[in-house]
VOGU-3710 file (C-alpha; in Angstrom, 3 decimals, decimal comma):
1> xxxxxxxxxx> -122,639/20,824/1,629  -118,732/19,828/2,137  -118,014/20,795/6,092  -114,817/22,015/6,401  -112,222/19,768/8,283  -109,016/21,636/10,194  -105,823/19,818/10,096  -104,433/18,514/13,158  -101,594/21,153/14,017  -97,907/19,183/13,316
11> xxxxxxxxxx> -95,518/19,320/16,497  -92,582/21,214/16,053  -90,613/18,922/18,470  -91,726/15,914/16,443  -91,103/17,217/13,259  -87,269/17,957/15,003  -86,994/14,765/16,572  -87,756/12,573/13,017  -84,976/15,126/11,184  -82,465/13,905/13,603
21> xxxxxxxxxx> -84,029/10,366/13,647  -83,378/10,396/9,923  -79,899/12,362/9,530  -79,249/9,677/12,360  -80,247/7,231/10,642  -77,869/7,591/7,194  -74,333/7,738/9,719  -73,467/3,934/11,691  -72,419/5,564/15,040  -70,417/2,892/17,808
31> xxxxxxxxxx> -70,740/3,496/21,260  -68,742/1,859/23,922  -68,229/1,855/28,045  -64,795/2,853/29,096  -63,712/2,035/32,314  -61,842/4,748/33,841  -61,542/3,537/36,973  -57,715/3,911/38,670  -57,919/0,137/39,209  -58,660/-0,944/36,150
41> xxxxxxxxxx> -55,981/1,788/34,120  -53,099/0,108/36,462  -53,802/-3,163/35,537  -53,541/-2,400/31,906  -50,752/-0,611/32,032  -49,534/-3,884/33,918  -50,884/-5,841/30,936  -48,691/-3,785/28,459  -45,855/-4,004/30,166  -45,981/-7,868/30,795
51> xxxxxxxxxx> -46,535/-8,393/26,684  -43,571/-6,321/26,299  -41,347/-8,259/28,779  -42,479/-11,371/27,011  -41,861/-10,417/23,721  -37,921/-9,287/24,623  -37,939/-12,694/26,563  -39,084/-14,309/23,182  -36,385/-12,432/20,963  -33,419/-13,255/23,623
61> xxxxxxxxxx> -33,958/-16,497/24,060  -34,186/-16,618/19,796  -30,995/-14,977/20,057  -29,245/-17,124/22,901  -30,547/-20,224/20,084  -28,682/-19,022/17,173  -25,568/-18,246/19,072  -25,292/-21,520/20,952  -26,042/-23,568/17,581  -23,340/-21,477/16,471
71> xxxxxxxxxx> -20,928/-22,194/19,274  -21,799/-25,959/19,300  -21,065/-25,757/15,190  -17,875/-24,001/16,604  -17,074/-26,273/18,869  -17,567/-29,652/16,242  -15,256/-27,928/13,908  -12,451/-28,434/16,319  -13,268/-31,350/17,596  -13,355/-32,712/13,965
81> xxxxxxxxxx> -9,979/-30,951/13,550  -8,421/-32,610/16,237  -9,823/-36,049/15,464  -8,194/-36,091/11,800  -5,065/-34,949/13,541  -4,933/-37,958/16,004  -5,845/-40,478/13,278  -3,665/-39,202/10,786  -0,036/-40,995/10,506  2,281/-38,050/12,368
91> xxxxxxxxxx> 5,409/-39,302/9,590  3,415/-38,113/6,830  3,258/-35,673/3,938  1,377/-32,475/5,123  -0,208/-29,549/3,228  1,946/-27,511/6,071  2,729/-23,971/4,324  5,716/-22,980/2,971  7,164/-20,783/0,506  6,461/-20,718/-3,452
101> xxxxxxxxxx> 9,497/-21,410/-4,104  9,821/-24,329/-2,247  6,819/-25,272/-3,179  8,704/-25,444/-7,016  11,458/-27,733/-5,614  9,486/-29,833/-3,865  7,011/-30,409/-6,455  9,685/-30,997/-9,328  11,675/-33,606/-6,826  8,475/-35,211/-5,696
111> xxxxxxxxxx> 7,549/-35,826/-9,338  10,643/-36,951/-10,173  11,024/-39,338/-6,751  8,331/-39,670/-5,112  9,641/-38,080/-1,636  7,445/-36,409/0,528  6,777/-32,975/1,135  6,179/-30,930/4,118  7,094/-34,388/5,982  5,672/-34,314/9,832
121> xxxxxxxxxx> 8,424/-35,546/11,982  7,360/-35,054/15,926  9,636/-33,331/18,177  11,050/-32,312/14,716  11,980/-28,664/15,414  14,989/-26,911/17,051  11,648/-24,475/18,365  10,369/-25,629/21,574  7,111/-25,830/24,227  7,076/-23,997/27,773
131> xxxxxxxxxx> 7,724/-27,592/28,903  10,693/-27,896/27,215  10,004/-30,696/24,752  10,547/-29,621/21,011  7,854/-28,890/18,719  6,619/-30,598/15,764  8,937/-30,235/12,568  8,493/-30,241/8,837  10,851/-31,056/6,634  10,989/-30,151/2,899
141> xxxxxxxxxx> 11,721/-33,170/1,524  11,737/-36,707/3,021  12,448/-39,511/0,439  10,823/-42,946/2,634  12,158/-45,618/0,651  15,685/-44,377/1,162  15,608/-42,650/4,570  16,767/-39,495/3,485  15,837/-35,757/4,873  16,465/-33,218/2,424
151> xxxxxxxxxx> 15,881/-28,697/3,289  15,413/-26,313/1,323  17,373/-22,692/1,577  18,312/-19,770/-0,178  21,794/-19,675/-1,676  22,728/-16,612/0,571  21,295/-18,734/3,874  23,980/-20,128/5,730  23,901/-24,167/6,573  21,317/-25,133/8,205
161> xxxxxxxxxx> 23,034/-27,503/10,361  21,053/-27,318/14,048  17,941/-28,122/12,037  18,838/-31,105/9,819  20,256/-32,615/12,660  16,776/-32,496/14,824  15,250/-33,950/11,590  17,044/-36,837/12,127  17,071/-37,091/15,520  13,242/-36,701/15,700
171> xxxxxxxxxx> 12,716/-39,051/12,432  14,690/-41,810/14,256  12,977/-41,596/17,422  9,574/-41,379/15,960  9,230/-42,761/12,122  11,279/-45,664/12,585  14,619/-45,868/12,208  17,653/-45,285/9,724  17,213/-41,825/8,586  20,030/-39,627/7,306
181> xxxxxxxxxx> 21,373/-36,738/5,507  19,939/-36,756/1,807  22,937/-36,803/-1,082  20,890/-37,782/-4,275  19,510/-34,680/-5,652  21,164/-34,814/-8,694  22,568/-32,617/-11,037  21,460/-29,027/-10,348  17,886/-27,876/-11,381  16,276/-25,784/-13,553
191> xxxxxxxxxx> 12,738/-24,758/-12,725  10,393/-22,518/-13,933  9,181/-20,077/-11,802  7,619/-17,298/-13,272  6,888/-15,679/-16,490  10,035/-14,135/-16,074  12,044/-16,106/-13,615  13,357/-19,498/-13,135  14,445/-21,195/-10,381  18,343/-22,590/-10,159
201> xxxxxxxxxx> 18,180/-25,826/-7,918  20,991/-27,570/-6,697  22,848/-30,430/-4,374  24,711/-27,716/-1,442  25,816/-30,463/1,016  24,642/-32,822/2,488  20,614/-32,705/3,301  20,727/-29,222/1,790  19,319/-27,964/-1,896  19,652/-24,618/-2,101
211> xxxxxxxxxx> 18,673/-22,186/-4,732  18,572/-19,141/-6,565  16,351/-17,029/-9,086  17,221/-16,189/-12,587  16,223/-14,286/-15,116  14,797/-16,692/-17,670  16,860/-15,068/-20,210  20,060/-16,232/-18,271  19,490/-19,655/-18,947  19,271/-18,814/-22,744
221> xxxxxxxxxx> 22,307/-17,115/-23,000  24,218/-20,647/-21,356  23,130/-22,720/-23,784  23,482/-20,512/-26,630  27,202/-19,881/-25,486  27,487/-23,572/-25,241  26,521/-24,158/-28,580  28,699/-21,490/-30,331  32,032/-22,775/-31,517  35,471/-22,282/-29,613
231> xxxxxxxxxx> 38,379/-20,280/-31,080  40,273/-23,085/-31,741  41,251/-22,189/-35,186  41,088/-18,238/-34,847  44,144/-15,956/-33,863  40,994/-13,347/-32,164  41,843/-12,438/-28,883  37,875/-13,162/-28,594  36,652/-15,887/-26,412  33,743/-16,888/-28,444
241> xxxxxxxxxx> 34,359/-16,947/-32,286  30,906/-15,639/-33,277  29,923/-13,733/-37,025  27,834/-10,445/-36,950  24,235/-12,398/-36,738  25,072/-14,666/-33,936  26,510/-11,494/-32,182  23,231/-9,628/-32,687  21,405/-12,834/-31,163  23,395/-12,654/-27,854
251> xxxxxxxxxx> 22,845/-9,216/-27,724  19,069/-9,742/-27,942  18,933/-12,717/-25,427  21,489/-10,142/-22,515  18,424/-7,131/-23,089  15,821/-10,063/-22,635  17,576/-11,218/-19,547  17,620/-7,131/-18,181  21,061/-6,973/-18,014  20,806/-3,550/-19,862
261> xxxxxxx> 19,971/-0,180/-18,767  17,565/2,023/-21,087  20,373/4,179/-22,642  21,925/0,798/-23,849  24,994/0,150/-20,945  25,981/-2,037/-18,378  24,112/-2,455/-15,522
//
């Protein structure tokens, strides 16, 4: 009744070939040409190196830019230097550097004058050029209204005579005329220094202040000496009639001043 029907036999190679088909078919696989040839490796290797030469091209010339814009900065630094040079008035106060302590005369004088400090004077210093013409000078002190040069020195410097007189000379020649020795410091000085010191100012000649440092308890003792009474009245051998307290006092102010040693003498 039902004739029997024989299944077409399945090809091995088939059934292989759709296995890899499928296995294929799950994995995105890329494939590309790569030219080998001799030719074509040289010119790449050409291409590489031309990138390369053009990117240490780029970061020289990057580098060249920075340092020139630095150099030109340089350069209008100086120029701007100079310029406020030439237009400034050479017989001038100056921010020329000196000393702190003459920074502490000249600043109490100045207040108390108005002279100038640090004055420029051209051809102003006994110092001069490979040609021969002095150099510019700058004196301490310079008081305008009354023509008078003024420098500052230690009290242990000797006078400083070869200087004062190219101060003058140079002030004459070049900041008008009339200039001179200064006499009109005044009576000497007192100036605070430091915390500990002061600074003894006073008239040493003429166109010379000179100076000294003090203990600040020096001072102290001078005016408490000047306000003790004398021994007028008093057959004490003593110079200074003073009681018990008012000894104690001095005693304080001379170890204030250091002018004691740690066991308690002289030094």
């Amino acid at each position: 009744m039902y004739a029997q029907i024989e299944k077409p036999k399945e090809s091995k190679n088939s059934s292989v070939a759709n296995s890899v088909s499928l296995k294929r078919g799950n994995v995105q696989q890329k494939f590309c040409f790569v030219d080998s040839r001799h030719e074509t490796i040289a010119q790449r290797k050409l291409q590489r190196t031309m990138n390369a030469n053009s990117l240490v091209k780029q970061k020289i010339c990057t580098k060249c830019s920075e340092e020139k814009d630095s150099e030109d900065t340089s350069i209008q630094r100086k120029v701007s230097s100079v310029q406020s040079v030439l237009q400034r008035d050479p017989c001038s106060q100056t921010g020329h550097d000196t000393s702190p302590e003459h920074v502490a005369i000249e600043n109490e004088f100045a207040d108390r004058t108005g002279a100038k400090k640090e004055y420029e004077i051209p051809q102003g210093s006994v110092l001069k050029h490979v040609n021969g013409i002095n150099k510019t000078g700058y004196a301490d002190l310079a008081d305008e209204a009354g023509k008078k040069i003024y420098d500052i020195k230690r009290s242990t410097e000797g006078y400083p005579e070869e200087q004062l007189a190219r101060y003058i000379i140079g002030a004459n020649a070049h900041c008008s005329g009339g200039w001179e020795k200064g006499t009109a410091y005044g009576e000497p000085r007192v100036i605070p220094f430091t915390a500990q010191q002061n600074i003894r100012a006073y008239q040493d000649g003429d166109g010379v202040i000179s100076y000294r440092k003090e203990a600040k308890g020096v001072q102290s003792i001078s005016s408490f000496l000047a306000n003790q009474e004398g021994p007028e009245d008093s057959d004490s051998s003593d110079d200074w009639a003073m009681d018990w307290k008012a000894h104690e006092q001095m005693n304080a102010l001379m170890e204030d001043a250091g002018m004691f040693n740690e066991d308690g003498s002289w030094k």
